[in-house]
C-alpha positions in Angstrom: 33.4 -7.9 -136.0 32.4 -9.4 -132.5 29.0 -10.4 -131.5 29.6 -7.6 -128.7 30.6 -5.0 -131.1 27.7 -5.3 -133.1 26.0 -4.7 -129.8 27.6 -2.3 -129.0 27.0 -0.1 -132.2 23.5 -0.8 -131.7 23.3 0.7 -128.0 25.3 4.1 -129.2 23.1 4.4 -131.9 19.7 3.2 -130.2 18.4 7.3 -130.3 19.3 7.9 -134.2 17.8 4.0 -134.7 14.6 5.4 -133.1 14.8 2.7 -130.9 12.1 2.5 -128.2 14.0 2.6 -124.9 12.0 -0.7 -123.3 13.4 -2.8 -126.1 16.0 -5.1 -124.8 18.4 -7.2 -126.4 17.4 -10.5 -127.6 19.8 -12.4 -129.8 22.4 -11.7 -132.3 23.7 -14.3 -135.2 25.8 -13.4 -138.4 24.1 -14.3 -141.7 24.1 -13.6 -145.3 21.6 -10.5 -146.1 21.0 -9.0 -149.3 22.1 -5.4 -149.5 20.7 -2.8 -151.7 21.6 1.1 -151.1 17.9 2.2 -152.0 15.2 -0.4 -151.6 12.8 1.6 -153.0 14.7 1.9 -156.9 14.6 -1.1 -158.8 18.3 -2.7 -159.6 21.2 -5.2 -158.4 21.5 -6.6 -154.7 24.5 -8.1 -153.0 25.1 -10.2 -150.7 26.3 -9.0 -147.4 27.8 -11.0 -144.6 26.0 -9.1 -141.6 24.9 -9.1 -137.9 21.7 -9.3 -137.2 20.8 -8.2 -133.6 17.1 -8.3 -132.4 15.7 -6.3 -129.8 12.4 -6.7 -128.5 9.5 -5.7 -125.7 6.3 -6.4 -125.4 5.2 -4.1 -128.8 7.0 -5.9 -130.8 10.8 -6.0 -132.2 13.6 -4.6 -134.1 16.0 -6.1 -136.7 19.6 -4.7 -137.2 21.5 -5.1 -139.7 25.3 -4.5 -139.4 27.9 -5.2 -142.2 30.2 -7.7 -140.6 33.1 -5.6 -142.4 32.6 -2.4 -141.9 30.2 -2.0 -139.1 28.1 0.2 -141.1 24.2 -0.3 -140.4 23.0 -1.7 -143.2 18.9 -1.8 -142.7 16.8 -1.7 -139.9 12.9 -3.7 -139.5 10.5 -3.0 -136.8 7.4 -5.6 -136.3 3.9 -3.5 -137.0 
């Protein structure tokens, strides 16, 4: 994937991401996450080549996390 697709996937699904609509992008870098499908149950994690595209505003930020293969959303973080 692209650094602009990764945007991009982010924008469509800014509503379903509960994504404050003052947040603007910030950055976006590819790195290696680790993946679990349920954080909350203990087991393995994988690795995950990803995109990680920030958003921010003055109450704070969000973290995406999109597989770099598949474009899926892997995980979203907010700041408190």
């Amino acid at each position: 994937m692209t650094k602009q697709e990764t945007i991009e996937i982010v924008e469509r699904n800014r509503e379903m991401l509960q994504i404050d609509p003052e947040m603007v992008y910030e950055s976006a870098e590819r790195a290696i996450v680790e993946y679990k499908e349920d954080r909350e149950i203990p087991g393995l994690v994988e690795d995950r080549i990803a995109w990680i595209v920030t958003l921010s505003c003055r109450l704070g930020f969000v973290e995406v996390q999109i597989d770099d293969k598949t474009g899926s959303i892997l995980w979203v973080r907010r700041s408190a």
